[in-house]
Structures are given as structure tokens and as C-alpha cells.
C-alpha positions, 0 to 999 in steps of 0.5 A: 962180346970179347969185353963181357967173356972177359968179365963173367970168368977169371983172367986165367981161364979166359986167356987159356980158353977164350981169348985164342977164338976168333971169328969166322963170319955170321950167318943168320942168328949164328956167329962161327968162331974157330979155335985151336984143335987142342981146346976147340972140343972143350971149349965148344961144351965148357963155355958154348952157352956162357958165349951165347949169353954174352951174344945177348942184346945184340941181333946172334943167338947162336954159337957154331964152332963148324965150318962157316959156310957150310949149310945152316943147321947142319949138326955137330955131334953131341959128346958121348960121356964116356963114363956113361956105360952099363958097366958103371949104371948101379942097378937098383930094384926100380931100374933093373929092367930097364937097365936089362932092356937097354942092354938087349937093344945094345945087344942085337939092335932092331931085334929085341925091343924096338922102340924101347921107351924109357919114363921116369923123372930126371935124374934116374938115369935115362940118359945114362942108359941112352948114351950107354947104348951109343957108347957099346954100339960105337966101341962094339959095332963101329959100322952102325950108324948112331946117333944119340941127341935130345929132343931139344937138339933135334926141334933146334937143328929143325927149325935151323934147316927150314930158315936155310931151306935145308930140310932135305939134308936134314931128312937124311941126316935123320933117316939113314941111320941104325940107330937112333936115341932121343932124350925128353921127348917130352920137349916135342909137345905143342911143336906141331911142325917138329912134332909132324918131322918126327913122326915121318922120321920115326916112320921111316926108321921104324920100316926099315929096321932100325932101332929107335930108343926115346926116353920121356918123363912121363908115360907116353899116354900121359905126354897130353900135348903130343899128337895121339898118333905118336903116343901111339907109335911110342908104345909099339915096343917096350915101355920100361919104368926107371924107379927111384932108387932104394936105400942100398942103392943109394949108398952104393952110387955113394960109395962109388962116388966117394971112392972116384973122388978120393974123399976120406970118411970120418964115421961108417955112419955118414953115407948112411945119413946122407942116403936116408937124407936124399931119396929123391933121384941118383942126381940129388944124391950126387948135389948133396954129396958134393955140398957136404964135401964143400962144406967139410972142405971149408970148415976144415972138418971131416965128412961125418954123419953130423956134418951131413946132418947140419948140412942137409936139414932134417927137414929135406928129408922126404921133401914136398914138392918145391914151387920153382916161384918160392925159390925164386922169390927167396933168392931174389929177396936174399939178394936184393933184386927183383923176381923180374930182373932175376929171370930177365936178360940183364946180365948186371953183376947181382941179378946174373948170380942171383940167377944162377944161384936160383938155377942151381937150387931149382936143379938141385931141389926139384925133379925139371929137366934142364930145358924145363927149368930154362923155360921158366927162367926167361927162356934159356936153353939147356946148357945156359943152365947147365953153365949156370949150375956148374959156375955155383958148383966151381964157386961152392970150393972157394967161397965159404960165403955163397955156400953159407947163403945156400944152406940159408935159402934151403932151410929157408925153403923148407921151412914148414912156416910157409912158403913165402917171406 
């Protein structure tokens, strides 16, 4: 393990973050490592999934940075983000009531709206309202318990408890909250036993009081797979669209993002053409920013409107539905690999970037959540797709090449003269 980590990531970062891990014993599927008190949070959800891909081939798949020896599946915490807050939600015609609605179950939870269910596609700015609730409720009410996790997490921590024969502890983990916030619920479909879990869980919540936020990329009516008497029970309180954001408000979360970064401007026009550009979601708008960024950096020029406009094709703009299969096989293709190997487990030098490198763009140019787009690159989890954009984005600064082969495979895609070579 130690020989791969060692390889995926540069000298510095892994004897400043990985070589002081060590091991601590395994159980099950799961290897325990500890780490220095200074280092051990950011490691656990920096490098968390680039250790589980170096566990691959062998018979772990799990990572835990708990204390080996407690009780399998027992849940570490997700890290609230801290900017995530109602203060710092940009608040647009398509997500005002929604935003409203969080606040009040913030406010008085258990009285206001209970469930709220939260719908849309990704990048809209569900999780931002979930984590803004736990974030108030934590800083504002302290003696709350609350717990925010996905639905993911949740199958995850369940399916751990039944092979430790833990489940009771799980139920009470679950139950004997105030609070609970549960991010794509949508991930429950076809999961008969996680789905028969929460269905218990939410009735035992729900009867005494408690608050239950859920968020979904559709409406619940339209979550098929699901059993009908959860959809039913999702739609016992407030059911609230998050719209896509219009044009003002697209360059406000610009002109915020901009002034956090410290990124000067060259003309009053280039926000402007960057927020007409992208209109799908607040998270593409965030990519094509970053990517305009990178590119005034490397070419040493200033971040203008015509910068943008070479960056960001015109044909992008009002963009079709882009099929993950068309990315796929164009990044295959531009770099010499198979569309097997790229979604397979090899973790040979080419086809793990081109992987990634297809990861990215399918984050960037399509509206799947992260487990989504996991499940259709061999299986991976969340976060192993998260590392995977998050390694392109640290690349895009210092490697003019990959940023060039990115616009390459974007115009690539969104050429009108057919979605295949």
C-alpha cells in the first residue's frame, strides 16, 4: 500500500500527509490506520479514497481512522463545511422558498415543516441548505442532537452493522436524534433491506417530534424504484423545488467567488459572458471559473471576457444533455486506452488519468451526483470521485498541457458533428 500512496502523489505531500499513518489492525474488509492528532482530520477527508484505491487488489476495502477494536460500522462524523451557511447561500428566483423553508426548520425544528423534502438536480445547492441547518443548529442550539449524512453513508454504515451483527447500535445511532439530514435519498432505490431500515427510522423519528430533512433529485412521486410507502411519507410535509439559478444570480455567486479568490478582472464584461455561458447549475458555473482562471494563469493573460469566450465554447452554451458513453470513449481515445480499462480497476500510469480526466469532465458537464457517476465508472464510491476531480483541478495550475487537452475533449464533445469519432 505504502509503495502505491507513494507513487499516486508527489514526495512532499506524502511525507508531510501519509507516511506518518500507520496501521493499527484490520477488521473484516476494513484496515484501521492512525494518525497525528494535527493531520489526522485532514487526511481522513483529503486522502481517505486515494487509500482505498491503493487497497485495490487486495482483500480491504474499507479505510477507518476510528479506534480499532470498536464495534464495525460504528459512524465517524461527516465534517460539516463551514462555509456552507444561510448567510453565504446567494438566494435566486428558483431557490428563494427553499432557502426560506430551510431557515424555518433551522428556526424552530420539529415545528415548521417536518419533513422538508428538498428536489432538484445537483449542483443547485440542496446540500448547501442541509449542512446550513446542522451548521445553525450546532452554533445555535448545541443540545440538539444532529446528525447530517447521505444516503450513501447511511446504506454504507448499514450494511457494515448487519455483517458485525451490530444493528442494534445502529437503530440507536439513528433514533435517538432531533435531528436528521439526509442528502440523495434517491441512492435508497432497489436497496430493499436499507430501504426497509429507513422506513423504521423515519417512523420512529417522525412520532417523536423530530425534525427529518431529505433532499432527492427528483420528486418523490418520481423516485420509481423506491417503495410507495416512503414516497408517501416524503411528501407528509413541505416538498420545495431548488430552480436553477437565473442570470443575476449567476453573477452574483461569481462576483462572490471571484472576490473570495482575490482574482483581479480585466473588462466589466467577462462575468458577464461567463454567467450567460454556463446556466446549468451554481457547481458549473464554479468549474467554468476555475477553468477560465487556469487558463489566464498559464497563458499569462488577464481574465476577460474574450479569454472566456475562447475558453468556454459558444457551443456549450445552452448545452444538450451530454451521454457519460461519448465522454468516455473521447477521453479513451485522446489518450490511448481502451473504454474498458478506463472504467476498469487498473491503476496502470495512463488509464488511471484518463480516468480521472473522464471523471472530471462527467462532473463538470453532466448534472449526476458523485455516487452517480461512481456507479458508472466501475463501481466507485463518492469520494474516489471526488479525489478524481480534485486531483485534475490541482493538476489544471501547473500543467498547461492537460488544461489544453481539456478544452480539446470539450469542444470535442460539443461538436454538433456527431457524438462519436
Amino acid at each position: 500500500m505504502r509503495v502505491r500512496l507513494q507513487a499516486s502523489v508527489p514526495e512532499s505531500t506524502y511525507r508531510l500527509w501519509l507516511e506518518p499513518l500507520e496501521p493499527q489492525g484490520v477488521q473484516g474488509e476494513t484496515l484501521f490506520l492512525s494518525a497525528p492528532d494535527g493531520i489526522r482530520a485532514w487526511v481522513e477527508r483529503r486522502y481517505s479514497s486515494l487509500i482505498r484505491e491503493a487497497l485495490e487488489g487486495t482483500s480491504l476495502r474499507e479505510v477507518s481512522f476510528g479506534a480499532f477494536g470498536a464495534s464495525a460500522g460504528t459512524p465517524v462524523e461527516i465534517e460539516l463545511n463551514p462555509s456552507y451557511t444561510f448567510e453565504r447561500f446567494v438566494i435566486g428566483d428558483g431557490s428563494r422558498m427553499a432557502h426560506a423553508a430551510a431557515l424555518a426548520v433551522a428556526e424552530t425544528p420539529g415545528e415548521a415543516y417536518n419533513p422538508l423534502f428538498l428536489h432538484g438536480p445537483p449542483g443547485l445547492g440542496k446540500t448547501h441548505l442541509l449542512v446550513a441547518i446542522a451548521n445553525y443548529l450546532r452554533a445555535n442550539a448545541p443540545a440538539l442532537s444532529v446528525r447530517y449524512t447521505t444516503a450513501e453513508r447511511f446504506t454504507n454504515e448499514f450494511v457494515g452493522a448487519l455483517r458485525s451483527a451490530g444493528s442494534e447500535g445502529f437503530k440507536n445511532r439513528y433514533r435517538d436524534l432531533d435531528v436528521l439530514l439526509i442528502d440523495d435519498v434517491q441512492f435508497l432505490e432497489g436497496k430493499q433491506r436499507t430501504e426497509e431500515e429507513f422506513f423504521h427510522t423515519f417512523n420512529a423519528l417522525y412520532e417523536s417530534g423530530s425534525q427529518l430533512v431529505l433532499s432527492a433529485d427528483r420528486l418523490p412521486s418520481e423516485l420509481a424504484d423506491l417503495e410507495q410507502r416512503l414516497r408517501d411519507r416524503f411528501e407528509w410535509g413541505l416538498t420545495v423545488e431548488v430552480g436553477k439559478p437565473n442570470l443575476n444570480t449567476r453573477l452574483t455567486v461569481l462576483r462572490r467567488l471571484v472576490r473570495e479568490a482575490g482574482v483581479e478582472i480585466a473588462d466589466g464584461g467577462a462575468l458577464s459572458e461567463l454567467a450567460e455561458r454556463v446556466d446549468a447549475n451554481v457547481r458549473q458555473l464554479h468549474g467554468g471559473l476555475t477553468r477560465a482562471i487556469a487558463h489566464a494563469s498559464l497563458m499569462a493573460k488577464p481574465l476577460s471576457a474574450e479569454l472566456i469566450a475562447e475558453v468556454i465554447p459558444a457551443a456549450s452554451r445552452g448545452a444538450r444533455a451530454t451521454p457519460v458513453e461519448e465522454i468516455q470513449q473521447r477521453v479513451a481515445t485522446a489518450f490511448g486506452v481502451s473504454r474498458g480499462e478506463l472504467v476498469g480497476s487498473t491503476r496502470a500510469a495512463a488509464p488511471m488519468r484518463a480516468r480521472q480526466v473522464a471523471i472530471y469532465l462527467t462532473r463538470e458537464l453532466t448534472d449526476l451526483s458523485l455516487p452517480q457517476i461512481g456507479r458508472l465508472y466501475g463501481g466507485r464510491d463518492h469520494s474516489t470521485v471526488l479525489n478524481s476531480v480534485r486531483r485534475i483541478e490541482a493538476s489544471l495550475a501547473e500543467d498547461p498541457q492537460l488544461s489544453e487537452r481539456l478544452t480539446e475533449l470539450r469542444a470535442a464533445i460539443h461538436s454538433p458533428a456527431g457524438s462519436r469519432p
